[in-house]
N, C-alpha and C positions, 0 to 999 in steps of 0.2 A: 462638353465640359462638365455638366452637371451628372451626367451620368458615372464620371470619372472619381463624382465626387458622392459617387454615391457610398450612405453608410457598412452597407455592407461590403464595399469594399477597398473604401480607402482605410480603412481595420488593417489588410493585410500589407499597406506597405511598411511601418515601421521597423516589423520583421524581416521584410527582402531586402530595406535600404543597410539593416545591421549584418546580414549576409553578405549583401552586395561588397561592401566597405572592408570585409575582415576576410575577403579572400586574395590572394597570392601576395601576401606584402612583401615578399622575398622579391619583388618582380621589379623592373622598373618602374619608376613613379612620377617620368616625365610629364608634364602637361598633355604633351601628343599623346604620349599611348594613353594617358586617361580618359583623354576623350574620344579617341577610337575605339577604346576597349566598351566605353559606355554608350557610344553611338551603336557599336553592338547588340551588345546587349539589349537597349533598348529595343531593338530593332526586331531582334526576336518576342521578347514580351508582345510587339505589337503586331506581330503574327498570330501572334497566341491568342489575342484579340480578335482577328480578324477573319479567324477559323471561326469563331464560336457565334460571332456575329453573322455571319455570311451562313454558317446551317441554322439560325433561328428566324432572318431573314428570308431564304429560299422555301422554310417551312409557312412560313407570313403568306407568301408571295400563292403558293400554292392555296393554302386555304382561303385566300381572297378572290380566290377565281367564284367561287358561291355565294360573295357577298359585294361583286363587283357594282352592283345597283345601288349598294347603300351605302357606298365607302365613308362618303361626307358624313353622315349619320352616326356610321360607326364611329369616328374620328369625334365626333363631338360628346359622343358619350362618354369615350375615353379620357377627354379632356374634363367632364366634368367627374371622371373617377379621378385625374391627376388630382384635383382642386380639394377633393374628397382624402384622398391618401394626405397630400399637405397637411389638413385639418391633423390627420390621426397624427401624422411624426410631432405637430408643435405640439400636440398635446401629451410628446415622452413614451408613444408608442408607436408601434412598427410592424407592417405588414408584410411579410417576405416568403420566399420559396428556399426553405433548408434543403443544402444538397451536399451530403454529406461524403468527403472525400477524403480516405487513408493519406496522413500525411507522412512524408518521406525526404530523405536528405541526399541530395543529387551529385555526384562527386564532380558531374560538369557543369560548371557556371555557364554555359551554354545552354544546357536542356533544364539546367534552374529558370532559368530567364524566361524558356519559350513556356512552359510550365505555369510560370508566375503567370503570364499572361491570360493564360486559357483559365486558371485560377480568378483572375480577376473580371475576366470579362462575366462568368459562370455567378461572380458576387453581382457584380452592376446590373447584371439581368435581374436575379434573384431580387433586386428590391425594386428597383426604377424597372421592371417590363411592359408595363402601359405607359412607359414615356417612350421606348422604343417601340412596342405598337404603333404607338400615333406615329410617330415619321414614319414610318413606313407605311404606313393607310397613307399619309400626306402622300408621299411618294407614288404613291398607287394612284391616287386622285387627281394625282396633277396633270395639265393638259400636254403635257410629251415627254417622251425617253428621257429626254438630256436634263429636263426640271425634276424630274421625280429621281433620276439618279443624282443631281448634286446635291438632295436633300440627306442621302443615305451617304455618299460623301462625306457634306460635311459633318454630318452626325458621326463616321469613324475618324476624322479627320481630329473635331474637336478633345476624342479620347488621348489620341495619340500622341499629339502635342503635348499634353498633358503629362503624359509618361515619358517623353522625350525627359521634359522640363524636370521632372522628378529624379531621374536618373542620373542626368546632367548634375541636377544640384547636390545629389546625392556625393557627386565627387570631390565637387569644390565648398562646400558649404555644409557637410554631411552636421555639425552640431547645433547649424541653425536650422536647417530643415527637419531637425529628431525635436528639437525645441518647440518649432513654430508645431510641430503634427501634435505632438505632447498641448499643446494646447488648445487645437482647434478640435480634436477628437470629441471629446465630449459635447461640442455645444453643434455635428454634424448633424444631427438627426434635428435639427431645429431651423438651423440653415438651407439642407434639400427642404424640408417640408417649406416653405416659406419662400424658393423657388421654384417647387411641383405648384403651389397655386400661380406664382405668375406665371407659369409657362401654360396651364390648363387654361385657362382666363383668356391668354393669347391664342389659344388651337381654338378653342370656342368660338371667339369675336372673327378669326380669319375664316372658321368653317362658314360662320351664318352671313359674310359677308360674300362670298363666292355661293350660297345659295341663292 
């Protein structure tokens, strides 16, 4: 979830929920098909997600094979980079990886969606990437298949919902949700940072307690 709410990319919903909202109004405007249409949709986004995730994870995975003695290590170092980045966001700056991508107007709100997705997942790396490191060193560290995989679960798990929950509100609630984002945008980059330390703090105390 914090990843979802990562600055650089909860930036780009305002834009997709006014997209979302301002196409086929000619259309029916039942409850059902609104929320089929956005069960949809979201659905794709969160594809789009889970392309971008799954080839930065299988890269992780690969180059952990070199550093499989030190994982605990790694991971705590990481957590005290989390703890470290925190400091920089509350203090109104921000370290991120620019990836700079032609943008363009998709005449299917289908390949908008899937699009959006891989768009977003591309932001939430770009700033939060050593919080997605760390679970996935967790995951790597963990003592079997099935714990190190429900880590990496629920870590896309927590996105997703998330984006369910946007899209959704997007339909039925579209002036509360542009309201409440209109407000909380400016004060995000204070809010992750101020969740990257409690989350580093935690990968830290659970590394040295399993040492």
């Amino acid at each position: 979830m914090l990843a979802f709410l990562s600055p650089c990319a909860v930036a780009l919903l305002p834009a997709y929920i006014v997209s979302f909202i301002s196409r086929n109004k000619e259309r029916s405007s039942s409850k059902k098909y609104l929320v089929l249409r956005g069960l949809k949709l979201a659905s794709l986004s969160i594809l789009g997600i889970l392309i971008i995730y799954a080839i930065a994870g299988t890269t992780i995975i690969f180059a952990s094979q070199f550093l499989k003695e030190y994982m605990k290590w790694v991971a705590i170092t990481l957590g005290g980079g989390l703890v470290i980045l925190g400091i920089v966001m509350l203090r109104g700056k921000n370290i991120s990886l620019n990836i700079h991508i032609k943008q363009r107007r998709y005449d299917s709100e289908t390949a908008e969606a899937f699009f959006f997705g891989i768009a977003y997942a591309i932001g939430a790396l770009g700033c939060l990437f050593p919080l997605f490191l760390v679970v996935t060193t967790q995951a790597l560290a963990a003592p079997s298949i099935a714990a190190g995989s429900s880590y990496i679960i629920a870590y896309f798990l927590g996105m997703s919902i998330l984006m369910m929950t946007m899209i959704l509100l997007s339909i039925f609630a579209k002036d509360y949700l542009m309201k409440q984002l209109q407000r909380v945008l400016p004060h995000m980059n204070k809010m992750s940072g101020i969740l990257l330390i409690l989350a580093g703090i935690y990968i830290i105390q659970y590394q040295l307690a399993l040492i």
